[in-house]
N, C-alpha and C positions, 0 to 999 in steps of 0.2 A: 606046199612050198617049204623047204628048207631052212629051218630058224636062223639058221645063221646066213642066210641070203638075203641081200634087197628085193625088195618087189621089183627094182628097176635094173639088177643086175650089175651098178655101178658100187657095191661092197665097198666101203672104205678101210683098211686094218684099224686094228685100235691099239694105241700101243699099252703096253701090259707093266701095271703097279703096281709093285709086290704092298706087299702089307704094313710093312714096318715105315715104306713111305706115306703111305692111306692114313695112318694112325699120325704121323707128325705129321702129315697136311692137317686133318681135322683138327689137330690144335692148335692151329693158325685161327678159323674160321672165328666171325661171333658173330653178334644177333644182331636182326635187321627184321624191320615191316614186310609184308608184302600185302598192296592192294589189288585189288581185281575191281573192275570197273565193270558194271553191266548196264546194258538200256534198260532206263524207269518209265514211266507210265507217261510221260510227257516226251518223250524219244524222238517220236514221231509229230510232235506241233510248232504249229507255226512259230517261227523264233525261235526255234529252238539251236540251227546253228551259230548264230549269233551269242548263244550261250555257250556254245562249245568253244567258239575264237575264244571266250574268256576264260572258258576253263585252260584249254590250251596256253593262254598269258600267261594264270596263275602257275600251270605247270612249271613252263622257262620259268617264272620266278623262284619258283620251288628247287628248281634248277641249279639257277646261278648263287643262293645260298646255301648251294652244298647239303641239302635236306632230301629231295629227291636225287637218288642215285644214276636208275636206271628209269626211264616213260619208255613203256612200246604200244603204241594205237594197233590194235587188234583189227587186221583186216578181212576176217572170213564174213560168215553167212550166221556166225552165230550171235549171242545175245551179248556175250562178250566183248566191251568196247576197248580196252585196255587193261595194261597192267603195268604196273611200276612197285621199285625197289625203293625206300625210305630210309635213310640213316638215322631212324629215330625207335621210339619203345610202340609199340601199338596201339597204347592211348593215346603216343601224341598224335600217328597218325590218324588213331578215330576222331579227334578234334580237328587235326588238319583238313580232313575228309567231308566230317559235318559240316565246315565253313567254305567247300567251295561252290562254285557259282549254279555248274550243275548240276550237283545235289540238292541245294537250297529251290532250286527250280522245279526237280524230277524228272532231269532229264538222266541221271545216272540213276544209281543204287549201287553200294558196295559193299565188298567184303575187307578186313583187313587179318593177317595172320601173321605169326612170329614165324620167322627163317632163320637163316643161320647161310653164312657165304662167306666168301674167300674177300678181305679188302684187298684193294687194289684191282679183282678183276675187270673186265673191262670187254665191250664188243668191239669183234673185231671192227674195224674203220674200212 
């Protein structure tokens, strides 16, 4: 196949950013959390979505005080249950992380890591 071809054939262009704009976007960008949410050892037992509704709460709470950026629930076949953007430093979110419901449970296990992104971006709607 052809690198520069879709497997599906439907190509999208891309449009082309010289450099001197590349270099003044990156100095917009600054740091951000990123967690990744994986299935822990309790994933799979009983009550266990009942703990998830909660994590879920805490999420939207996490949410609506502007702490959590971005939640996306990860819905393939892998171990992977989610990921989300945090407006905070990596510690906070290790302690944020430590305290939620699924965790404390084992029904998660996570990772968290420093980013760097654009504020203001945003998914499309």
């Amino acid at each position: 196949m052809d690198s520069d071809a879709s497997p599906a054939g439907d190509e999208r262009p891309v449009t082309y950013v010289p450099d001197d704009e590349m270099q003044a976007g990156m100095a917009t960008t600054r740091a951000y959390a990123l967690a990744i949410l994986r299935e822990g050892p309790a994933y799979h037992d009983e009550g266990a979505r009942a703990i998830v509704w909660e994590h879920g709460r805490r999420n939207f709470g996490l949410r609506a005080d502007g702490v959590l950026n971005v939640v996306c629930p990860v819905t393939d076949d892998s171990d992977v249950c989610g990921v989300g953007i945090f407006d905070a430093t990596v510690e906070e979110v290790e302690r944020i992380m430590a305290g939620d419901p699924g965790v404390m449970a084992g029904v998660f296990r996570y990772d968290v890591h420093a980013c760097r992104s654009f504020p203001g971006d945003a998914l499309a709607p």
